[in-house]
VMD Tcl script that draws the C-alpha trace (Angstrom):
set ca {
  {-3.30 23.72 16.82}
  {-6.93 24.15 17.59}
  {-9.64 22.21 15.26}
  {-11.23 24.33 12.56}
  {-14.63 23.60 10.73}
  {-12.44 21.29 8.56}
  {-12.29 19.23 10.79}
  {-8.90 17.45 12.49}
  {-5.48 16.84 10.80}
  {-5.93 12.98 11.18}
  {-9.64 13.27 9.99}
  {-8.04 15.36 6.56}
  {-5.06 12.83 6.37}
  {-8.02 9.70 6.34}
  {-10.17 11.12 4.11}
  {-6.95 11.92 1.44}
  {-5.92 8.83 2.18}
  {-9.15 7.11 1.26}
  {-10.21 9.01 -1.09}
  {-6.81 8.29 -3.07}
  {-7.03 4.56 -2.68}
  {-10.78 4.84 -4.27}
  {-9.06 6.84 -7.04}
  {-6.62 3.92 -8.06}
  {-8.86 0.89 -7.25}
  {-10.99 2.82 -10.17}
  {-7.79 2.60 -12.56}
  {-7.01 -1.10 -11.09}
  {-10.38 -2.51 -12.18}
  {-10.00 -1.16 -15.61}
  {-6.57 -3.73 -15.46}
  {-8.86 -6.49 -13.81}
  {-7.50 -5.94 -10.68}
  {-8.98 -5.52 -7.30}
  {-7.77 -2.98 -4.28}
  {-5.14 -4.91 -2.73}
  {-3.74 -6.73 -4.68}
  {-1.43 -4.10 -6.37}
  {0.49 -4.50 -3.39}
  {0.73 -8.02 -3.55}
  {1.69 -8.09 -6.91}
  {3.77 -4.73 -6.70}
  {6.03 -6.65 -3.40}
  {6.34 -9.35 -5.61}
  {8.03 -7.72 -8.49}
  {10.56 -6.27 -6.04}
  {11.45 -9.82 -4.70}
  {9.64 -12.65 -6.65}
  {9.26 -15.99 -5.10}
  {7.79 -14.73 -1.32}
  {6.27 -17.08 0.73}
  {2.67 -16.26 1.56}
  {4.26 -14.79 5.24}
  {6.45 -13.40 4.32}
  {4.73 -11.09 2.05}
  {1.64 -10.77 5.23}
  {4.44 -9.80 7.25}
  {5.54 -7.25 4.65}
  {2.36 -5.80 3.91}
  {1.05 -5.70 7.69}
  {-1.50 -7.64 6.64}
  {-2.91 -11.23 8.49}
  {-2.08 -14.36 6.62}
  {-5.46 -15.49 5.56}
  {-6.00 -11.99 3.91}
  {-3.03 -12.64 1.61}
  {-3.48 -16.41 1.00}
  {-7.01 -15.62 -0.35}
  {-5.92 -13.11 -2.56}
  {-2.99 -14.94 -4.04}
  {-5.61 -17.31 -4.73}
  {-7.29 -15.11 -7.00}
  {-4.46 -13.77 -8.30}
  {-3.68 -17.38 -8.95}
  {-7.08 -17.76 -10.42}
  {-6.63 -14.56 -12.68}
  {-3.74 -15.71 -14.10}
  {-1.48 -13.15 -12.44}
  {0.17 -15.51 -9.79}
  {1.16 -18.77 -9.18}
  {2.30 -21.27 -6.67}
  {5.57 -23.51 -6.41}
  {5.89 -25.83 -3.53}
  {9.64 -24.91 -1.90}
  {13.08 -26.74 -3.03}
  {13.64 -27.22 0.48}
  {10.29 -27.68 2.18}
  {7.60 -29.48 0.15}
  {4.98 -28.12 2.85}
  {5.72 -24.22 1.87}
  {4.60 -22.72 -1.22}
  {6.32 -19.91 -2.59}
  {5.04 -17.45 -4.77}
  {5.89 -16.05 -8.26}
  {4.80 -13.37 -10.85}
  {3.51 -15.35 -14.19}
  {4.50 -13.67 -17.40}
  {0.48 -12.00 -17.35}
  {1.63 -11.00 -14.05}
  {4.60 -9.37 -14.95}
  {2.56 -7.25 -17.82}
  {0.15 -6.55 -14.96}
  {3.06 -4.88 -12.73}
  {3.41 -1.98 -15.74}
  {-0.16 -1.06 -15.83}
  {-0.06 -0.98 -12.08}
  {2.61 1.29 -11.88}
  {1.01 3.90 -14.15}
  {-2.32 3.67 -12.25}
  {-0.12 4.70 -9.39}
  {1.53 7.41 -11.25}
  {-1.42 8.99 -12.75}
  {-3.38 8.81 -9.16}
  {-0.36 10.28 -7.49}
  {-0.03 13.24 -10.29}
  {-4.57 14.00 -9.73}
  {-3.68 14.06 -6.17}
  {-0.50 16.17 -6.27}
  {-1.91 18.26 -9.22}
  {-2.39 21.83 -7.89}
  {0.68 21.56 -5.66}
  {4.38 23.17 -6.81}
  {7.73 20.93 -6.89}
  {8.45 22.29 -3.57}
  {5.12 21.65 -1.93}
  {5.13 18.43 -2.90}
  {8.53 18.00 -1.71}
  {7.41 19.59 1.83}
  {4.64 17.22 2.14}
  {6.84 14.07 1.31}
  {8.84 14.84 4.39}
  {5.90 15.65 6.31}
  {4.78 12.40 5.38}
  {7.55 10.29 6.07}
  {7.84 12.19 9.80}
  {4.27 11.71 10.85}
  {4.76 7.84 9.19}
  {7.82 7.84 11.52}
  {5.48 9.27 14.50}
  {2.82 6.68 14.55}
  {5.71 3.41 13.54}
  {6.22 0.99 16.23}
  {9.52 2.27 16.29}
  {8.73 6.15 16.46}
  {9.22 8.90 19.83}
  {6.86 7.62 22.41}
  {4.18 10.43 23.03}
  {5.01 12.28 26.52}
  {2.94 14.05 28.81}
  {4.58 17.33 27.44}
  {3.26 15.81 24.00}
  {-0.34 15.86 24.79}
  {-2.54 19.56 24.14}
  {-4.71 19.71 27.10}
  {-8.27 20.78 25.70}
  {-9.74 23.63 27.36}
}
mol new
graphics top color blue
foreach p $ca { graphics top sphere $p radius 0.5 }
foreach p [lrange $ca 0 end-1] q [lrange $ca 1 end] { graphics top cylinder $p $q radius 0.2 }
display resetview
C-alpha cells in the first residue's frame, strides 16, 4: 500500500489515537480526574487491592509513574493505601467509596468518547475495525509474528 497525501496508516492510527485520548481527558476533568488515572482507577475496580506493581506491570507503565499518581488519587480522595496482611513493607491499594462513584462517571466518559469516535460508522464497520484492531494490537505485542524479510515493502 503506497502512502497517499493522508499521510501513513500508523501516522492516521496516532493521530485517532491521540486525538481520542484528548477527547476523554476533556470529559475526565469535568469528574476531577486527570489522563491516566482512569486506568488506574478503572484496573482497580476489576481487581481491588493491587499492589502499586502490580498494577505498573498491568498498565505497561514504570513504577514511579503509578506510585505518583496513586498518590494523588490518594490525595483526591479516590484511593487509598493499606500496608499488606502479610508484608508490612507492601502497600496495597483500594478503591474508597468516592472512588467507587468515580469508576461510573469514568465509564460513561468512555462510552460517550467511544460513540463521537465511532459515530458515522455502521454496526458492521465498527465491528470490522474491532478486529482490525485487535490484529494489528496482536502484530506489534511482544508476543505477535516476527516481521520477515518477505514482510518488508521495498520502497522504490
Amino acid at each position: 500500500m503506497s502512502k497517499s497525501s493522508k499521510g501513513s496508516i500508523i501516522g492516521r492510527l496516532q493521530a485517532a489515537a491521540r486525538l481520542s485520548r484528548t477527547a476523554l481527558a476533556e470529559r475526565l476533568l469535568d469528574q476531577g480526574l486527570y489522563a491516566g488515572q482512569d486506568k488506574i482507577m478503572l484496573a482497580l475496580s476489576r481487581e481491588n487491592g493491587q499492589t502499586p506493581s502490580q498494577l505498573a506491570e498491568k498498565l505497561g507503565v514504570r513504577p514511579p509513574t503509578v506510585t505518583k499518581t496513586i498518590n494523588r488519587l490518594a490525595a483526591q480522595g479516590f484511593l487509598e493505601k493499606r500496608a499488606s496482611d502479610e508484608d508490612a513493607r507492601r502497600a496495597h491499594v483500594f478503591l474508597t467509596a468516592n472512588g467507587e462513584q468515580a469508576i461510573r462517571a469514568i465509564e460513561k466518559s468512555v462510552r460517550r468518547t467511544e460513540k463521537q469516535a465511532l459515530k458515522s460508522l455502521d454496526k458492521k464497520e465498527q465491528k470490522a475495525l474491532q478486529k482490525l484492531l485487535e490484529r494489528i494490537e496482536a502484530n506489534l505485542s511482544k508476543n505477535g509474528p516476527p516481521l520477515g524479510e518477505e514482510d518488508v515493502e521495498e520502497e522504490a
